[in-house]
Every structure is written in structure tokens, then in C-alpha cells.
C-alpha positions as CSV (number, residue, x, y, z in Angstrom):
1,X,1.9,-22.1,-8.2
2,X,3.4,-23.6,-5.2
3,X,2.9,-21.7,-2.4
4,X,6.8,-23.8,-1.0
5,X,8.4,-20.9,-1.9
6,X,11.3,-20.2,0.2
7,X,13.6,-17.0,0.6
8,X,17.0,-19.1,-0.4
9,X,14.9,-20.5,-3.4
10,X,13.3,-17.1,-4.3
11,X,17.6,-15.4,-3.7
12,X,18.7,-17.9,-5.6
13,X,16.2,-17.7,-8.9
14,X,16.6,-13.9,-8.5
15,X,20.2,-13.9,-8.5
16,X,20.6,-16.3,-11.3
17,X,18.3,-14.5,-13.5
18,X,19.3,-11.3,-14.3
19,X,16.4,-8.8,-15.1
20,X,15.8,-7.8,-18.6
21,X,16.4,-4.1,-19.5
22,X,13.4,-1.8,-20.7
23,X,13.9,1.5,-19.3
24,X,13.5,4.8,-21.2
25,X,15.0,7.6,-20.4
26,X,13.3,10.1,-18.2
27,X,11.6,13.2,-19.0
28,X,13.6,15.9,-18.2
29,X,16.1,13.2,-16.2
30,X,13.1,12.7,-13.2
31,X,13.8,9.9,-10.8
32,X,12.8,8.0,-8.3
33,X,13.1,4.9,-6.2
34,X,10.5,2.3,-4.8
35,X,11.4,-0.3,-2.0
36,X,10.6,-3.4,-2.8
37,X,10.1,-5.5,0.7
38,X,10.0,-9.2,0.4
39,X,9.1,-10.2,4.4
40,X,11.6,-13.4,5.9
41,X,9.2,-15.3,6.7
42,X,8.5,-19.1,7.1
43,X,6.3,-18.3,3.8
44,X,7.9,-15.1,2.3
45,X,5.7,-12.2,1.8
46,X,6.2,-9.0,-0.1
47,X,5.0,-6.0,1.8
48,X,2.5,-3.1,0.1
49,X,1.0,-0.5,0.7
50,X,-2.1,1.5,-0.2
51,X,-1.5,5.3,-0.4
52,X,-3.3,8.0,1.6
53,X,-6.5,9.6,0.0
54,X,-5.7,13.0,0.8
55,X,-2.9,12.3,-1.9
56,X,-2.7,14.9,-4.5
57,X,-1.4,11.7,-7.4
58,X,-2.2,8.7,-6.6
59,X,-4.6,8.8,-4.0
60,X,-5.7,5.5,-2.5
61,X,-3.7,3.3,-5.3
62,X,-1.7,0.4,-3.6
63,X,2.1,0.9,-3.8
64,X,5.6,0.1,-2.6
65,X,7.4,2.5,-0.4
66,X,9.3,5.5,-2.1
67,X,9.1,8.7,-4.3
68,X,11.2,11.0,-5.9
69,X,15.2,11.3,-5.2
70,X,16.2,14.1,-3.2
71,X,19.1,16.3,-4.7
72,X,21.0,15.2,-1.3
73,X,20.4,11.4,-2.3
74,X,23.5,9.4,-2.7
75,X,21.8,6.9,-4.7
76,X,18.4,5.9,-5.8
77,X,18.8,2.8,-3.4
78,X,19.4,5.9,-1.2
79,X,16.4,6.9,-2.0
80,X,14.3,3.6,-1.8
81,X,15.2,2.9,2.1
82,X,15.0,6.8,2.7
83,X,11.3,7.2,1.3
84,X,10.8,3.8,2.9
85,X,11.9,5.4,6.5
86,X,9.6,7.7,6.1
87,X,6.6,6.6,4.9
88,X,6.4,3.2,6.8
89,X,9.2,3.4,9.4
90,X,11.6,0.8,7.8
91,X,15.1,1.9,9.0
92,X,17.8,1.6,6.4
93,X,19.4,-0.9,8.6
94,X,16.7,-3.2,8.9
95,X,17.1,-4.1,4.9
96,X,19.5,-6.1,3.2
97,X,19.1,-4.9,-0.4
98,X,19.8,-7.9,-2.8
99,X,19.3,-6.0,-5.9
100,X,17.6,-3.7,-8.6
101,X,15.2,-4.1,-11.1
102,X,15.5,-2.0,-14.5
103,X,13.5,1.5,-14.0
104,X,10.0,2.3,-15.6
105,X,8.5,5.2,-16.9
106,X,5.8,6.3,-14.6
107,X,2.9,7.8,-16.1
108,X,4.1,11.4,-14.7
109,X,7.9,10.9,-16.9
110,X,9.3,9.7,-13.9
111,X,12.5,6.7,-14.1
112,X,11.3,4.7,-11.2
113,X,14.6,2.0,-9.9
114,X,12.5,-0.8,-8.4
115,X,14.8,-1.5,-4.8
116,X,14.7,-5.1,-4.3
117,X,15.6,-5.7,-0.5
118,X,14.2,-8.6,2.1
119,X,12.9,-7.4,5.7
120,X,12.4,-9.0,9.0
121,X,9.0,-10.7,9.7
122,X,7.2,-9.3,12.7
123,X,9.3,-6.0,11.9
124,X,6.9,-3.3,13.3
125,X,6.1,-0.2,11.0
126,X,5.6,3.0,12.0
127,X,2.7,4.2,9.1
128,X,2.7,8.1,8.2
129,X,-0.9,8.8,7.7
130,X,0.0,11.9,5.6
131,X,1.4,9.4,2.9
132,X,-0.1,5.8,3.7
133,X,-3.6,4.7,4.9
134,X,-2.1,1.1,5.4
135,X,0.5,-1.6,4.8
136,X,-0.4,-5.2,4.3
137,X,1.8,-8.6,3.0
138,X,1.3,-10.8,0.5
139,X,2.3,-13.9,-0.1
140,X,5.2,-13.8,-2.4
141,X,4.7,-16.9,-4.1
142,X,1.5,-15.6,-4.8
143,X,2.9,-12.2,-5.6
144,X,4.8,-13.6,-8.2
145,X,2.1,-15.7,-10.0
146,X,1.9,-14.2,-13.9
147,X,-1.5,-16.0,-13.7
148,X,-2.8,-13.6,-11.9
149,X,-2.4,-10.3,-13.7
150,X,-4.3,-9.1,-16.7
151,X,-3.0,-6.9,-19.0
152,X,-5.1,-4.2,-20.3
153,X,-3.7,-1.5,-23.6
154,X,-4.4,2.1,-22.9
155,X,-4.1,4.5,-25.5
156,X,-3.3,8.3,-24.4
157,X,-3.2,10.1,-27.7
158,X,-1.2,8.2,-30.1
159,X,1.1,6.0,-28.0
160,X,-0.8,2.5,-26.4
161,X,0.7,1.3,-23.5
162,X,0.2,-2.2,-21.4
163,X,-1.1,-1.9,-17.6
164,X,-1.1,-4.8,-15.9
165,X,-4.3,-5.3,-13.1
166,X,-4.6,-8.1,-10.4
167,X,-7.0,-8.1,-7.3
168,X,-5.8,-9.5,-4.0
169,X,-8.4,-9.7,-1.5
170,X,-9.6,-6.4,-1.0
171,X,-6.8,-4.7,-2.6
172,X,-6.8,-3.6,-6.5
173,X,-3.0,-3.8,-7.6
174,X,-2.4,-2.2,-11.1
175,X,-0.4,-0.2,-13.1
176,X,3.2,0.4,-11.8
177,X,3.4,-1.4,-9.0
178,X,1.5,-4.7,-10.9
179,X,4.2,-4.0,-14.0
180,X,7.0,-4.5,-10.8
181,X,5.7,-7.4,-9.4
182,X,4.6,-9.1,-12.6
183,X,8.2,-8.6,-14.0
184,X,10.1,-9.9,-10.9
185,X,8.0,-12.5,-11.4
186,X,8.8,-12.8,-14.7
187,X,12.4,-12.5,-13.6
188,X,12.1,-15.4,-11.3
189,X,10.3,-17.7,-13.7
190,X,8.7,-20.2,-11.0
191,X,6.8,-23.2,-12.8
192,X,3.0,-23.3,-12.4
């Protein structure tokens, strides 16, 4: 892939393509909202971040900022910069949200509304060590290589299921947050 990407090239291609619909419905109507930073940047990045291990779910597993939506949420983008707030220090402000990506089922019957949104470079984060161990960036153009990811089938009981698993340097990306970034990149369609 060329790594030329820009932020008007990867606007524009996200923009012009609009994302194709796959959600199911939640169980018992469960939703939340993830953050999906792409970092302004000379060479965009996409921001990530691996969980705490003290974690109850999830423990250690690399992921976007957010969670569940609060019953005081006025939206799930709402939710996406509030969870992001608080788990990384992103203010609400900082992001200009360009758009959503349909929701997917997590594995615990949750909707989850992908938050697309692009952030300042340098911006300085603020992690809370309760619910993050670190933040890093990736390069978005090669975030959005399909190349990269593998797809394995899972079968829990008598429904299969796709999960999507990709290494970047010292960080395993799978499941959810792989499926996001494989279908934004599927979404933006860049040659190579």
C-alpha cells in the first residue's frame, strides 16, 4: 500500500463511500460507542489503545476508546467522545467527528457504533490507568491495509463467526477492534 496517504485523500474516499450496513440488533437493546481517532498528521495515524489487565472483560486486548452508553447519553457519538474523555483525556472539543460506521455485535450482545472522528497530532493524553495500560498510533495507511489481517472462523455452539487478527509491532489487534479497522478499510478501498 502506499504509505502517501493524506487526511483530504483518506476524507475524501471515506466520504464518498458510504459504509455497508451489517448490524444486528442488540440483545436486550445493549449499546455502546468506540472512538475512532485518526491523528492529523503529515502521515495520518489512527490512535489505539491496549486495555488495562486488571480489566474484568477484556483485559490487556488492544482497543479504541469507549464503552457502554450511559442512560444520560444524548447520543452514541455522545458516548464515543465521553468514554474517550475519560479513558484517554481526549476532550470532546478536540474532535471533529466526520462520521459513523454501521454497529457490530460484540461478543457480550453489545451494538457497538464505530465513532469515526480525526484528532490533533501532538494532542497530549491524559491515560486512566484503571481502564488503559497505554495508547499508541499507527499509521493509518497501514491501518487500513486488508493485507494485513487474517481471518479466522470460530464456532461457539452452533453459530461460526469470522474474527479478523493482525500483529503490529508488538501489539496483537483482533476481534472487534481488527473487524473496525479492516472494514473502514474496506470502506476506503485504497489500491495496493
Amino acid at each position: 500500500m502506499n504509505s502517501d496517504l493524506t487526511l483530504d485523500q483518506f476524507l475524501s474516499r471515506f466520504m464518498l463511500q458510504p459504509p455497508v450496513t451489517l448490524a444486528k440488533t442488540p440483545v436486550n437493546g445493549r449499546r455502546a460507542a468506540v472512538l475512532v481517532p485518526v491523528i492529523n498528521d503529515t502521515e495520518p495515524g489512527l490512535l489505539l489503545t491496549r486495555r488495562s489487565s486488571r480489566l474484568r472483560k477484556h483485559a490487556g486486548q488492544v482497543a479504541f476508546p469507549g464503552g457502554m452508553q450511559d442512560a444520560s447519553d444524548d447520543s452514541l457519538i455522545f458516548t464515543a467522545l465521553r468514554e474517550a474523555q475519560e479513558e484517554v483525556g481526549i476532550q470532546p472539543d478536540q474532535v471533529q467527528v466526520v462520521g459513523v460506521l454501521p454497529a457490530v455485535t460484540s461478543s457480550t450482545g453489545f451494538a457497538v457504533t464505530p465513532v469515526v472522528g480525526i484528532i490533533p497530532a501532538g494532542l497530549p493524553l491524559a491515560i486512566n490507568p484503571d481502564e488503559v495500560e497505554s495508547a499508541f498510533s499507527m499509521p493509518l495507511a497501514e491501518a487500513l491495509r486488508l493485507s494485513r489481517y487474517s481471518g479466522l472462523t470460530l464456532r461457539r455452539g452452533q453459530r461460526q463467526h469470522q474474527v479478523w487478527l493482525s500483529w503490529y509491532e508488538d501489539y496483537f489487534i483482533w476481534g472487534m477492534t481488527a473487524g473496525i479497522i479492516r472494514a473502514l478499510g474496506q470502506q476506503i478501498a485504497l489500491p495496493g
